[in-house]
C-alpha positions as CSV (number, residue, x, y, z in Angstrom):
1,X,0.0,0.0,0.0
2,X,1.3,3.8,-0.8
3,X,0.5,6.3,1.7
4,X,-1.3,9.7,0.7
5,X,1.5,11.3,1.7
6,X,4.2,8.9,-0.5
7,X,1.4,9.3,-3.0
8,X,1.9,13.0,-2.5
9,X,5.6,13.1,-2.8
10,X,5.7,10.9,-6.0
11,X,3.3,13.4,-7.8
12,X,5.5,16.1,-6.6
13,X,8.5,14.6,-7.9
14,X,7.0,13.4,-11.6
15,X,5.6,17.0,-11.7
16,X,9.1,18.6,-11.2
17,X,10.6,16.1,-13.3
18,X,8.1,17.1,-15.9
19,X,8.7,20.9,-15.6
20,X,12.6,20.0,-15.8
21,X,11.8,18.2,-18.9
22,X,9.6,21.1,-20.5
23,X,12.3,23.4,-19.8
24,X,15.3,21.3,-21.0
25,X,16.9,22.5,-24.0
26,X,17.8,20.0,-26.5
27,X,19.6,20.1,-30.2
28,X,20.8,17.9,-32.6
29,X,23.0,19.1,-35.4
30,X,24.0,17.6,-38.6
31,X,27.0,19.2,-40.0
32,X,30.0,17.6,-42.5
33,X,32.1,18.7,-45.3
34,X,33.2,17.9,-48.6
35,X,36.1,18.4,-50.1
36,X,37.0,17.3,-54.1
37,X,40.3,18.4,-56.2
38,X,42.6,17.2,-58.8
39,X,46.2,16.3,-57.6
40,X,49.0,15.9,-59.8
41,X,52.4,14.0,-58.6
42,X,55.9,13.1,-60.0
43,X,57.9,10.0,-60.3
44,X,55.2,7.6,-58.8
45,X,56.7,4.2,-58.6
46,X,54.6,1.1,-60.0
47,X,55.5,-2.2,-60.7
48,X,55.4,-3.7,-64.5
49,X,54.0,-6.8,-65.1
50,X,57.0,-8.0,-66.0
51,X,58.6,-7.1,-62.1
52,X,60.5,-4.0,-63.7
53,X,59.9,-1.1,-62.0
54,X,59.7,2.3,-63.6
55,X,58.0,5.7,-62.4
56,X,55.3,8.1,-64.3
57,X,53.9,11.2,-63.6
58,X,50.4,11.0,-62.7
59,X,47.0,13.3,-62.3
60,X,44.4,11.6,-60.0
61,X,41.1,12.7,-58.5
62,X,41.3,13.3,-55.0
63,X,39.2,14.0,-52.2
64,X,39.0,14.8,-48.5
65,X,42.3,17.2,-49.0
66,X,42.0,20.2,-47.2
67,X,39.5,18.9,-44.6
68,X,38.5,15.2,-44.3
69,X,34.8,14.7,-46.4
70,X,32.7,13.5,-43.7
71,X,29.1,13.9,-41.8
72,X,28.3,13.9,-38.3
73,X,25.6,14.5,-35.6
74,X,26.7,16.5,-32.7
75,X,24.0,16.3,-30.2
76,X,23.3,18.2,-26.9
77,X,20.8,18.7,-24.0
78,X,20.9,21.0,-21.5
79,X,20.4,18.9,-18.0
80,X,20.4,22.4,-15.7
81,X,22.7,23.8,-13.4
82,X,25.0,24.1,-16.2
83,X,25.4,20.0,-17.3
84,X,25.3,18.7,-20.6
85,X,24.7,15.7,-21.9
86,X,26.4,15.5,-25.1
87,X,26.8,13.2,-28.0
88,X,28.9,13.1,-31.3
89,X,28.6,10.6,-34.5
90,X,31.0,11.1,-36.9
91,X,31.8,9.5,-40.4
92,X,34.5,10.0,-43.2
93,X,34.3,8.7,-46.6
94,X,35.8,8.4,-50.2
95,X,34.0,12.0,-52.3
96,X,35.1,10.0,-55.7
97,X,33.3,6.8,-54.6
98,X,31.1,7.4,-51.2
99,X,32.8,4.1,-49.3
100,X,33.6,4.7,-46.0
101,X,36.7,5.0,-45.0
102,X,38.9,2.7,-42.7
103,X,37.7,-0.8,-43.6
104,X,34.0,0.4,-43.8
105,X,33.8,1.4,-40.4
106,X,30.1,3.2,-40.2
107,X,31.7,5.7,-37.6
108,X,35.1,5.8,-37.8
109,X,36.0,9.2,-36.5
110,X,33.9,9.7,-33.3
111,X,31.7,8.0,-31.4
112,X,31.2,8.7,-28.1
113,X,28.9,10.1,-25.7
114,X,29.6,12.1,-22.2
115,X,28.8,14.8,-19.6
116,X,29.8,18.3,-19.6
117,X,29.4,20.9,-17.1
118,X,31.0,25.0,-17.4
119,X,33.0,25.1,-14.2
120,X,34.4,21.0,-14.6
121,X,35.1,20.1,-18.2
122,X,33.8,17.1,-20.3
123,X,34.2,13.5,-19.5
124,X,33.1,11.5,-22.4
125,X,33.2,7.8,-23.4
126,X,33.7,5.7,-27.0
127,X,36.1,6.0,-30.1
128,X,37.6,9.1,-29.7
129,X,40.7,11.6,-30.7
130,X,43.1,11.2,-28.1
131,X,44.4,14.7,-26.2
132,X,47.9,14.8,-27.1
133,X,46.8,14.8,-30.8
134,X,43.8,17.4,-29.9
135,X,46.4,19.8,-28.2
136,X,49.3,20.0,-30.7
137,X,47.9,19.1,-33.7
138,X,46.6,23.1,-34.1
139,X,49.6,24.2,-34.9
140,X,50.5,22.1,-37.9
141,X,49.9,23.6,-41.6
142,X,48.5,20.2,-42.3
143,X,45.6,20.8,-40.4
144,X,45.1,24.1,-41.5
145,X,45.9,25.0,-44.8
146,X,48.2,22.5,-46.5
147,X,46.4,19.2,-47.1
148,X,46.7,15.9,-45.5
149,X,49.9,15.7,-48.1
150,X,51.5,18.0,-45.7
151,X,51.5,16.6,-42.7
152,X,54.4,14.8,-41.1
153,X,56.0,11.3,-42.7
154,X,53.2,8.6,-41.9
155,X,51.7,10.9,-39.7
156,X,53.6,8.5,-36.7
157,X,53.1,11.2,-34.4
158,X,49.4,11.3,-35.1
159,X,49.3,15.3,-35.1
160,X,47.3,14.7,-37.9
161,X,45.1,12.1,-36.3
162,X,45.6,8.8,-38.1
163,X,44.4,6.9,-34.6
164,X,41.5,6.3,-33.0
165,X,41.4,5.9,-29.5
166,X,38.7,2.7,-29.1
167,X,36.7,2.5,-26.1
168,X,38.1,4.5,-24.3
169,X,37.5,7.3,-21.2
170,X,38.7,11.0,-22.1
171,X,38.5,14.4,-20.0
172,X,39.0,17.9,-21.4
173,X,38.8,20.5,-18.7
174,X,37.3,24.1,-18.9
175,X,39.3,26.9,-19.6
176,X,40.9,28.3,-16.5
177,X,42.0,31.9,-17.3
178,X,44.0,30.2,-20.4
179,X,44.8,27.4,-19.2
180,X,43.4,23.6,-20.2
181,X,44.5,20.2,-20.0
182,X,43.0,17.2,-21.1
183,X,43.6,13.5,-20.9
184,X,42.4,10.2,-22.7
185,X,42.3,6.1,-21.7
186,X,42.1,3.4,-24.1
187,X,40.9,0.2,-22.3
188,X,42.6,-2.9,-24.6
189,X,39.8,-5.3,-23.9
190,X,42.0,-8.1,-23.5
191,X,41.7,-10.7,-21.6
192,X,44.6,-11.8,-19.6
193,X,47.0,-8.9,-21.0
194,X,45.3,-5.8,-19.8
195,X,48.1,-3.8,-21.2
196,X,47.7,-5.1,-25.1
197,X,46.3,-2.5,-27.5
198,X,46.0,-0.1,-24.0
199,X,46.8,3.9,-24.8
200,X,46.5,6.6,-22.7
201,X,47.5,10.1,-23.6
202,X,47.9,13.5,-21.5
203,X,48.4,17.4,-22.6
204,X,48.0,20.6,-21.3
205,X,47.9,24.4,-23.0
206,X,48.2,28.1,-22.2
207,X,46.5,30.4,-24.3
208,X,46.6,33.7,-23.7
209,X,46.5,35.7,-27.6
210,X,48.8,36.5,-29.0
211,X,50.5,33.5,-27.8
212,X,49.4,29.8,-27.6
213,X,51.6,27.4,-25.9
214,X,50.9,23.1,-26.0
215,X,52.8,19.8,-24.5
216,X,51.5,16.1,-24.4
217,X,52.9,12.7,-24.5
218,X,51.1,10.0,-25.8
219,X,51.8,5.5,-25.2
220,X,49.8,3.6,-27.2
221,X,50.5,-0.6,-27.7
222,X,50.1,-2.5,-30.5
223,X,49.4,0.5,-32.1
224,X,48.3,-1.0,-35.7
225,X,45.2,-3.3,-34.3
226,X,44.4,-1.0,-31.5
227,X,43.6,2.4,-33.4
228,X,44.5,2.2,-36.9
229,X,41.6,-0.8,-38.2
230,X,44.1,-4.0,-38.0
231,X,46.2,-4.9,-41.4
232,X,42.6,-4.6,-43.8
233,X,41.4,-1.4,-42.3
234,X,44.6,1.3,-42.3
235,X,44.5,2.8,-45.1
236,X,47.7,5.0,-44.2
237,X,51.6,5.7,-45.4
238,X,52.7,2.8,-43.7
239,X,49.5,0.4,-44.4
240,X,50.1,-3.3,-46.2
241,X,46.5,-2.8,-47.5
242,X,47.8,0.1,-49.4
243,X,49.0,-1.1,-52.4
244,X,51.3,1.8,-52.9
245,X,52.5,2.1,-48.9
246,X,56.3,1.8,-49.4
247,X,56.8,1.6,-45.8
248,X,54.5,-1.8,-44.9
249,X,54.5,-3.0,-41.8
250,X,56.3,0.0,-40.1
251,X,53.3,0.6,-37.7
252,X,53.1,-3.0,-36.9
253,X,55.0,-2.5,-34.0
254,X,55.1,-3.6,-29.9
255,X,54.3,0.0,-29.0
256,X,54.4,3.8,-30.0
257,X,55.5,6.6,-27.8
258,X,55.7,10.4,-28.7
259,X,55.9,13.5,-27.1
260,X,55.7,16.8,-28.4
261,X,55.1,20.6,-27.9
262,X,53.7,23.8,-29.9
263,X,53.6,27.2,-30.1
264,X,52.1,29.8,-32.0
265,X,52.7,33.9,-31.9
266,X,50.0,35.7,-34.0
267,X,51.7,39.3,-35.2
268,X,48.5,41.3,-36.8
269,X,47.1,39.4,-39.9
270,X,50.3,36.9,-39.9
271,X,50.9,34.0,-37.2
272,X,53.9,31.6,-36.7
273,X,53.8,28.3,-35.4
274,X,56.5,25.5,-34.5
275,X,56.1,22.0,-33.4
276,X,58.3,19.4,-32.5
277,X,57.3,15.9,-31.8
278,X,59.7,13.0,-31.0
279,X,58.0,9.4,-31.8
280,X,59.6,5.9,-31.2
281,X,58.0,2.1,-32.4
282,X,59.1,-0.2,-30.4
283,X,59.2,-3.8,-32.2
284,X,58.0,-2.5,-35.9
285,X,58.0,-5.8,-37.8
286,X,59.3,-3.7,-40.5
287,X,62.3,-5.1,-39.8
288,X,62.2,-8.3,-39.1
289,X,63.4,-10.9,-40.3
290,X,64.5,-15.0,-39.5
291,X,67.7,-13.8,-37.6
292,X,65.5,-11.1,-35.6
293,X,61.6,-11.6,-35.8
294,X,61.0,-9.3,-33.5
295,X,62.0,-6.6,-35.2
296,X,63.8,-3.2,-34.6
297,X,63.1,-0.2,-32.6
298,X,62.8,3.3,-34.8
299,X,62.9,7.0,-33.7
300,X,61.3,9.6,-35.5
301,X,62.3,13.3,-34.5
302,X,59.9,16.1,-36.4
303,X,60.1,19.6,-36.7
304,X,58.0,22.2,-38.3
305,X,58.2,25.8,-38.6
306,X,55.3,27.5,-40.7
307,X,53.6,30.9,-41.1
308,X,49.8,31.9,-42.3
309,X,49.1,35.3,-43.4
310,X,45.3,36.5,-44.0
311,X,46.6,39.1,-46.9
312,X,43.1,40.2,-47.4
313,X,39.9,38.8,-45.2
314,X,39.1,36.3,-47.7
315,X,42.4,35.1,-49.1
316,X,45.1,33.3,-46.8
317,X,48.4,32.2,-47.8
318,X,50.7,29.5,-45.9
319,X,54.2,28.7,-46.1
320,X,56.1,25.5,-44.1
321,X,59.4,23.5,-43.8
322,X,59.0,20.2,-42.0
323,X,62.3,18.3,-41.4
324,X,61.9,14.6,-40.9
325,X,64.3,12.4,-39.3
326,X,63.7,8.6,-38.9
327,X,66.8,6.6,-37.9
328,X,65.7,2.5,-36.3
329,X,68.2,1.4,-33.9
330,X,71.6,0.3,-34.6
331,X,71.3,2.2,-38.2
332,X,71.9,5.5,-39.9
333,X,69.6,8.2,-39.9
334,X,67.0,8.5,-42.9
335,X,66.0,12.6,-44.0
336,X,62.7,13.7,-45.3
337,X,62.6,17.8,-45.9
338,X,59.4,18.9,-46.9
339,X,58.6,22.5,-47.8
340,X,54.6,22.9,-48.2
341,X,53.4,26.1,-50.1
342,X,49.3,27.0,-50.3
343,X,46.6,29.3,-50.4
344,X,42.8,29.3,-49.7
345,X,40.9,32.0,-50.7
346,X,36.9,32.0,-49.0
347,X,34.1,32.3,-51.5
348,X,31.9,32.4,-48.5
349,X,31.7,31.3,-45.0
350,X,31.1,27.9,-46.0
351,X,32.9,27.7,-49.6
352,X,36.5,27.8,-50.5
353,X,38.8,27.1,-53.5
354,X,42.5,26.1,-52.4
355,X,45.5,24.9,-54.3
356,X,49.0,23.7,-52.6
357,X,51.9,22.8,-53.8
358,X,54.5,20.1,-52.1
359,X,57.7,19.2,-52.4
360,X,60.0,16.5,-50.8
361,X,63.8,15.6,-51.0
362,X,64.9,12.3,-49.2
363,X,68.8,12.5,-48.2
364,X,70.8,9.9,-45.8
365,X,71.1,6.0,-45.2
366,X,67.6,5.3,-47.1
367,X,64.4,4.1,-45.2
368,X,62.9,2.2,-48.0
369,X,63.4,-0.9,-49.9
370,X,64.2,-1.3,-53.5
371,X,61.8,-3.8,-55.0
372,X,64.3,-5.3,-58.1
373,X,67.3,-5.3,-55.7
374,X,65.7,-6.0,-52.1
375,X,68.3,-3.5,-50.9
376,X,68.4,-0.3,-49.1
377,X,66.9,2.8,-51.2
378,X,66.6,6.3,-50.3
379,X,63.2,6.9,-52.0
380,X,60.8,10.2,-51.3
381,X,56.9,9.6,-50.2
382,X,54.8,13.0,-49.8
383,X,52.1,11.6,-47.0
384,X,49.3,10.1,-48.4
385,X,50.6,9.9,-52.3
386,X,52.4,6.7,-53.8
387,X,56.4,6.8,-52.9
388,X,58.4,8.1,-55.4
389,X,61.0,6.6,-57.8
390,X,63.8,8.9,-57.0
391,X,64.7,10.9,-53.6
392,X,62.6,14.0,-55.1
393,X,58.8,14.5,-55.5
394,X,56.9,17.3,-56.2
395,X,52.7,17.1,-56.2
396,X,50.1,20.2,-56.6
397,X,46.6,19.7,-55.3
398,X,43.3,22.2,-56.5
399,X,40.6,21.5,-54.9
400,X,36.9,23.1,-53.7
401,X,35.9,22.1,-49.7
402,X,32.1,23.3,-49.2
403,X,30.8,23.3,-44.9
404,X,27.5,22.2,-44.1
C-alpha cells in the first residue's frame, strides 16, 4: 500500500521532473564537409608486369584534401545547473566513390557520448581523438591549410590524427583563465593482458592571444590493431593494405610513444607556429626478419616551422618547412625535408577554393626498400601519395571544400 503522503511526494517529484523536462533545452546538429580536387604528382613508382619497375607522372582525383569529407551528428541537451549531456557521431568517406573510409567502419571518427558541465570540463566515453593529438595538432599547416599531403611522414606522431582511440574514457577541462588540459584512456579489452592494445594520452595548454603554448605525450601498444583498423582497415603511409604504402608493416610495432610541444605567436594578420614531436615504435615488424623476428626499434624526430598570413579577409596564404628524421636502432639516420606552399581564398563562410603545392627531398642512409634489388633505397613519399621513384617528389593539389 502507498500512503497519501508517498502518493503525494511521487506526484510532486513526476511534476518537477516534468517541468525539468519542458524546460530542458535539446539540439541535434547535422554538420560535414566535402572536399573534391585534382592532384598531380611526379615520379610515382609502380610495378610492370614484367617485375620491372619504372616511375610516371600521374593526375588523379582526389578528395577529403583540405579537410576530411565527412558527416556527423553532434548532439546536446541541456540537463540544468550548467550540465550537458552530449553526444557526437562522426563518419569520413571516399568524395570519388562514397565508401567509408577505414575498412567500412560506419563511424570511424567519433563515437562517443559524455557529460559536460562550465566550471568542470567534459568526461566522455567511446572511439575518440586522443588529447595529445587534440592539443598540438593546431599548430601544424596540415591541419590548417596544407592538405593531408602536408602533414608529417606517416603521420607516426598522429598530429594529424591517423588513430582512434577505441573504447576508451577522455577528460578535457574548462578553460581556466588560459589554461586547459586534457587527458584520454584506451581500455585494450583483452583478456589476460590488460596492457595489449591499451593507450592513454595526457596534454595541457596556455593560451593567452597573442601567444598559444601546448605539451603532451602519448603510449599507445600495438598501435596497428588497437587504433589504426588491424592490417585490412589502415589505409595509411605505412599500411600493407595500401597497395602503394612503401613503408608496410612499419606501424606493426610492440608500441608507439611520442611527445611533443607547440607554439604559436599571432603578429596582426600573420601567425607563426613550430612544433616538435619525438616518436619511437618499439618492435616494428618492419624489420624483421629469421635472424631477428621481433623486429627493430625506430625514432622519429619532427620539426616544423610554418607561417599563415590573412593578406586580405578572404584570401590566406601558408608557407612550411618540416624536417623529418627517422633513424631505427643500430642504423643510420633517414632525412625527409618537406617544404609545403598553399593558399585558400573563402568564397563564403562555407565555400573555398584552395591549391597547394609540395615538395619533398629524401637525403641519408635510405628508409625504404628497392623492390628489383631488395636492398636499401633512399626513395621520397609525400604523406598520403604513392612513394616516389627517386629521392625528389613534387605534387600540386586544386581543390573546392564546401561546410555544411
Amino acid at each position: 500500500m502507498i500512503t497519501k503522503t508517498i502518493a503525494r511526494q511521487l506526484m510532486s517529484t513526476a511534476a518537477l521532473a516534468a517541468c525539468a523536462s519542458a524546460s530542458a533545452q535539446s539540439t541535434v546538429t547535422l554538420y560535414g564537409t566535402v572536399d573534391a580536387g585534382l592532384t598531380y604528382t611526379t615520379n610515382q613508382q609502380f610495378t610492370n608486369a614484367d617485375g620491372s619497375v619504372g616511375s610516371g607522372h600521374n593526375f588523379a582525383f582526389s578528395g577529403g584534401n583540405l579537410v576530411p569529407s565527412r558527416f556527423g551528428l553532434l548532439g546536446v541537451e541541456d540537463l540544468g545547473g550548467g550540465l550537458q549531456a552530449k553526444f557526437n557521431l562522426e563518419n569520413s568517406f571516399y568524395t570519388g566513390t562514397g565508401g567509408f573510409v577505414q575498412g567500412g567502419a560506419q563511424f570511424n571518427r567519433q563515437a562517443w557520448v559524455g557529460l559536460g558541465h562550465e566550471q568542470f570540463g567534459t568526461l566522455s566515453f567511446g572511439r575518440q581523438y586522443d588529447s595529445y593529438s587534440d592539443f598540438l595538432g593546431l599548430y601544424v599547416s596540415s591541419n590548417s591549410w596544407a592538405t593531408l599531403y602536408g602533414s608529417h611522414i606517416g603521420d607516426v606522431d598522429n598530429l594529424n590524427e591517423a588513430f582512434n582511440f577505441n573504447n576508451s574514457i577522455k577528460y578535457t577541462s574548462p578553460d581556466w583563465n588560459g589554461f586547459s588540459v586534457g587527458g584520454t584512456y584506451s581500455l585494450g579489452g583483452v583478456a589476460g593482458d590488460f596492457s595489449q592494445r591499451r593507450g592513454y594520452s595526457v596534454a595541457a595548454a596556455y593560451t593567452r592571444l597573442p601567444v598559444s603554448i601546448s605539451a603532451g605525450y602519448l603510449n599507445l601498444r600495438n598501435p596497428l590493431d588497437a587504433a589504426l583498423g588491424g592490417t585490412n582497415g589502415y589505409i595509411g603511409d605505412f599500411a600493407c593494405s595500401n597497395p602503394t604504402a612503401l613503408y608496410c608493416q612499419l606501424q606493426n610495432a610492440e608500441a608507439l610513444k611520442a611527445y611533443g610541444a607547440g607554439a604559436s605567436y599571432a603578429i596582426g594578420p600573420a601567425t607563426i607556429a613550430l612544433t616538435y614531436t619525438h616518436s619511437r615504435l618499439e618492435h616494428s615488424q618492419y624489420f624483421a626478419d629469421s635472424a631477428n623476428p621481433q623486429g627493430r626499434d625506430i625514432a622519429f624526430d619532427i620539426g616544423e616551422v610554418n607561417l599563415t598570413y590573412a593578406a586580405t579577409p578572404f584570401l590566406q596564404l601558408g608557407l612550411a618547412y618540416i624536417y623529418n628524421n627517422a633513424k631505427p636502432d643500430g642504423s643510420s639516420s633517414t632525412r625527409f625535408h618537406q617544404v609545403n606552399l598553399g593558399a585558400n581564398y573563402a568564397l563564403s563562410k562555407r565555400t573555398a577554393l584552395y591549391g597547394v603545392a609540395i615538395m619533398q627531398k629524401a637525403v641519408g642512409a635510405g628508409l625504404g626498400i628497392d623492390p628489383a634489388t631488395g636492398g636499401s633505397a633512399n626513395y621520397a613519399q609525400i604523406p598520403n601519395l604513392p612513394n616516389s621513384n627517386s629521392d625528389r617528389q613534387l605534387s600540386v593539389t586544386l581543390g573546392i571544400r564546401h561546410n555544411f
